[in-house]
N, C-alpha and C positions, 0 to 999 in steps of 0.2 A: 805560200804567203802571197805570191801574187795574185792567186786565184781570190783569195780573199779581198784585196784593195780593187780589185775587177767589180767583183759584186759589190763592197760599199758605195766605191766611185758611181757605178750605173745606180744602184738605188736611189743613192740622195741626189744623183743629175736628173734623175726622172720625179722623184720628191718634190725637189723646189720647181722645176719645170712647172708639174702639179699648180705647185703652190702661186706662179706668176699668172695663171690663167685662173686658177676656182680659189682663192685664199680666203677662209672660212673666217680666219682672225680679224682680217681688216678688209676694208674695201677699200684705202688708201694707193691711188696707182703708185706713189712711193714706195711701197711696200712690196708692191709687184716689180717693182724696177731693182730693189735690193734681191729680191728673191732670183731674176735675172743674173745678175750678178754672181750671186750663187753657183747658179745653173752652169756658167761659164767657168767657173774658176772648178767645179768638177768635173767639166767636160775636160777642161785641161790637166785635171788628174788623168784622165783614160790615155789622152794624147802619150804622158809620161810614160803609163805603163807600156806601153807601144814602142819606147826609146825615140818618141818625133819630140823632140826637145826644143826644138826650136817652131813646130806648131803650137806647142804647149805655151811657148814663152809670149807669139804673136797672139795667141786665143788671151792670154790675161791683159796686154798689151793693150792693145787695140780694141777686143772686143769691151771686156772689163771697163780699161781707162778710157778710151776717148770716145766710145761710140755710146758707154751708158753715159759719159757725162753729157753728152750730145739731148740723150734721150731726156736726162732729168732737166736740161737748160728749156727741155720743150714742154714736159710738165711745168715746170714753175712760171713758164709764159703764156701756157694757157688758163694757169689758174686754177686747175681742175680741183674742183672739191670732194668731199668724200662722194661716193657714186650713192645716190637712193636707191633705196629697193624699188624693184619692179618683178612685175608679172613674170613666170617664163613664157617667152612664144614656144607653144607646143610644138608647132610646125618646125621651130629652129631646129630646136631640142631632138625630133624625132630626124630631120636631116642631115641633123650632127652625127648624131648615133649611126645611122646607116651607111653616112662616108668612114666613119669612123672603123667599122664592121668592115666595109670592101676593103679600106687601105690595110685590115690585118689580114683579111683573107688573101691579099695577093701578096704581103708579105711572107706568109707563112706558106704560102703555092712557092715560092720564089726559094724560100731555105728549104723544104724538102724536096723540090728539082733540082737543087745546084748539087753538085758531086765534086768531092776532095779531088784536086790535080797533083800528080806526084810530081807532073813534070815541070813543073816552075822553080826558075832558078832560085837560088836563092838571094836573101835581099842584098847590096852593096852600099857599104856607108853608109849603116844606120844613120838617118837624125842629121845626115850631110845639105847644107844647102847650096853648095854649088852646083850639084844637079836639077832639082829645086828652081835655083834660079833662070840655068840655063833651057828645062824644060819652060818657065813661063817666058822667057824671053824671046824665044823662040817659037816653036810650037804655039804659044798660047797668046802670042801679043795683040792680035785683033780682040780676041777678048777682052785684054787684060785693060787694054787702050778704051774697048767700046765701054766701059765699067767707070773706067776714069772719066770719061765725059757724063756720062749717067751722075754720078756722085757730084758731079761741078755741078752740071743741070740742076740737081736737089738741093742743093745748098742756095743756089740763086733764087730760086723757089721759095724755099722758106726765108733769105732773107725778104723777097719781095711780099709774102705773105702776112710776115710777122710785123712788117713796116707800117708806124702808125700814119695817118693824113695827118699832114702840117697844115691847118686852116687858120 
C-alpha cells in the first residue's frame, strides 16, 4: 500500500509541477501559483511516507502558507494580466531541451553508479527534531545565519521596490 501512495504522491507532484510551468488551461500566473501549491502539499505527502513528520508539516507550513501568500501578494502588486501569446524562441526551446537531456543523463550516470550499502546504521528517532535542530544549530549556523540575512536583504528590496514616489 505504501508503494502505491509513493507512485501517486510522485505522479501528481511531478503533474502539477508540470502544470506551474506549461499549463495548457490557463495562462493565468494565479493558476500557476495554485498549481505551486499543489506541488507542495504532495511533496509533503512523500515527506509523510518517509515518517519526516515534521518536514512534511514545515513544507505545508511555510512553503504552502506564507511563502505562496508571499508570492501571490507579488502577483496582485504587479498586476500581471493574462500572459499573450508569443512566438517560441527556437534557440530557448532547443537550449532547454539539451540541459534538460544533460541533467537526466547525469542523473541516471549517478543511480546506476551508486551501489546499496549494507553498512549503514540504521536510522534513530524517526521524524525526531531535536537532532534536526541540534544539527542546524550547530553544524550548520553560518549557513543558517548567512540565509537569514539574504531573506532580510530580499524583503527590504522588495519593499524599496514596490514603494511608490510621493510627488
Amino acid at each position: 500500500m505504501q508503494d502505491l501512495f509513493f507512485y501517486l504522491f510522485a505522479f501528481l507532484t511531478l503533474l502539477c509541477a508540470f502544470l506551474v510551468v506549461a499549463n495548457p488551461f490557463s495562462r493565468n500566473p494565479v493558476t500557476g501559483a495554485m498549481f505551486l501549491v499543489l506541488t507542495i502539499v504532495f511533496m509533503a505527502g512523500l515527506f509523510v511516507l518517509l515518517h519526516a513528520f515534521f518536514l512534511a508539516a514545515v513544507q505545508v507550513l511555510v512553503y504552502a502558507g506564507a511563502v505562496m501568500v508571499l508570492f501571490l501578494f507579488v502577483i496582485m502588486l504587479l498586476d500581471l494580466k493574462e500572459e499573450e501569446r508569443r512566438k517560441f524562441n527556437r534557440f530557448g526551446v532547443a537550449a532547454g531541451a539539451i540541459s534538460v537531456a544533460a541533467i537526466a543523463a547525469i542523473f541516471v550516470q549517478a543511480i546506476l553508479s551508486s551501489r546499496s550499502s549494507a553498512s549503514l546504521p540504521p536510522p534513530t528517532l524517526e521524524g525526531a527534531t531535536r537532532p534536526l535542530g541540534r544539527m542546524l544549530f550547530t553544524d550548520y549556523l553560518l549557513p543558517f545565519e548567512i540565509l537569514s540575512v539574504l531573506l532580510l536583504v530580499a524583503m527590504v528590496g522588495v519593499i524599496l521596490l514596490s514603494k511608490k514616489d510621493l510627488k
